[in-house]
N, C-alpha and C positions, 0 to 999 in steps of 0.2 A: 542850703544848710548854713546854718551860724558856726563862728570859729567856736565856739562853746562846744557845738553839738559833735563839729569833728576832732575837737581836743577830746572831748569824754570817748569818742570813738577811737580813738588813736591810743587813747589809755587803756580801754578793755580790749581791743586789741592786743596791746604789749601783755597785757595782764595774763591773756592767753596765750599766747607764744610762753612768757615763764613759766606760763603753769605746765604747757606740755612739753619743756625741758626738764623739771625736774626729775631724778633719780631719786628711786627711794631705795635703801638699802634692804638687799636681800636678807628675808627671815630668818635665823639661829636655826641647826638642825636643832627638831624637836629629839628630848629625850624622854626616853623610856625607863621608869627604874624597875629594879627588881630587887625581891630579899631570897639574900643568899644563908641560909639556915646551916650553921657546922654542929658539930658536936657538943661544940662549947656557946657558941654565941650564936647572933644574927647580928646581919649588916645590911645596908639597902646600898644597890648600888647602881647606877645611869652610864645607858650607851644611847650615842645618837644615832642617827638613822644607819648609815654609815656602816657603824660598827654594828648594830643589832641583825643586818642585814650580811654580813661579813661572817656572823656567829649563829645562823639561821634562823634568825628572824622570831626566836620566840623561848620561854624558858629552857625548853628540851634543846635547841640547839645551842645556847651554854650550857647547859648541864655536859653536851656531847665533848662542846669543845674542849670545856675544863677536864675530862676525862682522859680524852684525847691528847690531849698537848701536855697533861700532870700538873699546869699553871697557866695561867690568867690575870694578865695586869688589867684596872678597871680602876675607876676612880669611883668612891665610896660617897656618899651623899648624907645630909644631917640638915635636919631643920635648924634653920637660924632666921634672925629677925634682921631688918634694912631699913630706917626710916620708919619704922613701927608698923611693914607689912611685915609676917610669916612668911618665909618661902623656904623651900626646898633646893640648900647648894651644894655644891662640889665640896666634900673637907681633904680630901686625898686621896690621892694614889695609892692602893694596895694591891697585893698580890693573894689570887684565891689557888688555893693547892689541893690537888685533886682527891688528895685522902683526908683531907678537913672537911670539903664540903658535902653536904647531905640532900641537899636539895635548894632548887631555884624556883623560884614562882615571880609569876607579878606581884606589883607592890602600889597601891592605889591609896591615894594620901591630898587632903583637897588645897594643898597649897601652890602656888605657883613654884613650879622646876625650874631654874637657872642653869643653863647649860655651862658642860665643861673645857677646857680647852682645846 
């Protein structure tokens, strides 16, 4: 073999040793939103897996828990714009109280979700 041939060898070699050191950072838990519908208003609001799971895992098991507990902290979700995409972020923390709210459903919206803290 030519020094050429085992220099280029010696490169894609190393090339693949970095490649199979790198680390890629684990995914964002996905969130889930939902509209919370009161008396007076609606709000959309996002739990990541986490806590959706924590709240059983589906409308009725917030509906339960907000009833249950009288309150519910959640962070409330709004469309805004980043660099001239749409997406879908976090605007705040709020508290749902169990004699305001009416009902929870899914909330299915085609912009990208930006999880919360």
């Amino acid at each position: 073999m030519t020094a050429i041939h085992m220099t280029a060898n010696r490169l894609t070699a190393a090339a693949l040793v970095a490649a199979a050191t790198i680390t890629f950072a684990a995914p964002a838990a996905a969130e889930t939103l939902f509209k919370v519908i009161t008396v007076k208003d609606e709000i959309v609001i996002g739990l990541n897996d986490a806590e959706l799971k924590e709240l059983g895992g589906d409308a009725g098991g917030i509906a339960k828990a907000i009833a249950a507990k009288g309150s519910l902290t959640v962070w409330q979700y709004a469309v805004t714009q980043k660099e001239g995409e749409r997406m879908v972020a976090p605007r705040a923390k709020v508290g749902l109280l169990a004699n305001a709210s009416l009902r929870v459903e899914p909330y299915k919206q085609p912009f990208k979700v930006l999880p919360h803290e």
